[in-house]
N, C-alpha and C positions, 0 to 999 in steps of 0.2 A: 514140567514147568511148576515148579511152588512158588513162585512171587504170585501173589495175590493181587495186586496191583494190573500186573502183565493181565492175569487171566479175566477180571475183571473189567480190562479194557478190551481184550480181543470178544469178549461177550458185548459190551453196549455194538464193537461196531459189525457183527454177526462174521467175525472173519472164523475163515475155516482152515481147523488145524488135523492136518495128515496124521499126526503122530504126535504121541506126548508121552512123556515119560519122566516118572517122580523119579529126580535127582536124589532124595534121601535114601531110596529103593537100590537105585543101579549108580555106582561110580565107574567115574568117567575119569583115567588119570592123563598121566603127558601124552601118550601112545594116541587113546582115544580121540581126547580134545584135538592133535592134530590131523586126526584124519578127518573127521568132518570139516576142516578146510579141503580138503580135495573136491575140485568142482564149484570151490567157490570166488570169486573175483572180490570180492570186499568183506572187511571185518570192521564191526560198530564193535568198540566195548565200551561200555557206559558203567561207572563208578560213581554213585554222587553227582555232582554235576561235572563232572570230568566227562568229556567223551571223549575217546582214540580212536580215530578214522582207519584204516589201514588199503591201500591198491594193492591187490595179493599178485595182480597181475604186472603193474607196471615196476613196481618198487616191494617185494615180498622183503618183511625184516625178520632178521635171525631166528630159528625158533625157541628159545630161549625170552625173546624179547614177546611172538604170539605165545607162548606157553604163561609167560605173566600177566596174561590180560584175560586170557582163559580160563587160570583155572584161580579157584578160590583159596583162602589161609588152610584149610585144609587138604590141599592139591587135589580138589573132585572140581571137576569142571563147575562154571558159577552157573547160577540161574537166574532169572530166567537165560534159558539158551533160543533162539528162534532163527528159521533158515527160511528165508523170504526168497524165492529166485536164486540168485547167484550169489546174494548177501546172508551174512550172519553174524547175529547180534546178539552179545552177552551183555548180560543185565535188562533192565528197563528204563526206558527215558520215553515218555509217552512222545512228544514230535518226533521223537525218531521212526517210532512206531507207525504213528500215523502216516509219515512221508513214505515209508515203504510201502505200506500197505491202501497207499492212497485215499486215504479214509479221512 
């Protein structure tokens, strides 16, 4: 996780993270980014104030269309990346944060 934002909010609300890993370190390309959808039932990706909801269960869209929300202008997966439960969330949008993580 290199958003600074992300990390400094998972610090005020003491959540605890399994695993972390600096995206500038290790790329993540199309292959990658879609397999950590495996096991997961929803995708947040948050752009700005843009957020894209996705049901991977009910309604899964083309991977083409998950690979553009995933990965970044340099095609490494975006950061912050984070997998709460069955959700996973690219970028940062603090409510969103919050409501996952009940905080």
């Amino acid at each position: 996780m290199t958003c600074k934002k992300a990390q400094g909010f998972l610090e005020t609300v003491d959540a605890p993270v399994a695993e972390q890993v600096e995206a500038s370190n290790v790329r993540m390309g199309e292959k990658e980014a879609l397999r950590l959808l495996e096991g997961v039932d929803r995708l947040v990706a948050v752009r700005g104030k843009k957020i894209a909801s996705f049901d991977l269960k009910k309604d899964r869209p083309d991977d083409a269309t998950l690979v553009a929300h995933l990965l970044g202008p340099t095609s490494n997966l975006r950061a912050p990346t984070a997998r709460v439960g069955k959700t996973l969330v690219v970028g940062f949008n603090e409510n969103e944060f919050r409501e996952l993580l009940g905080a």
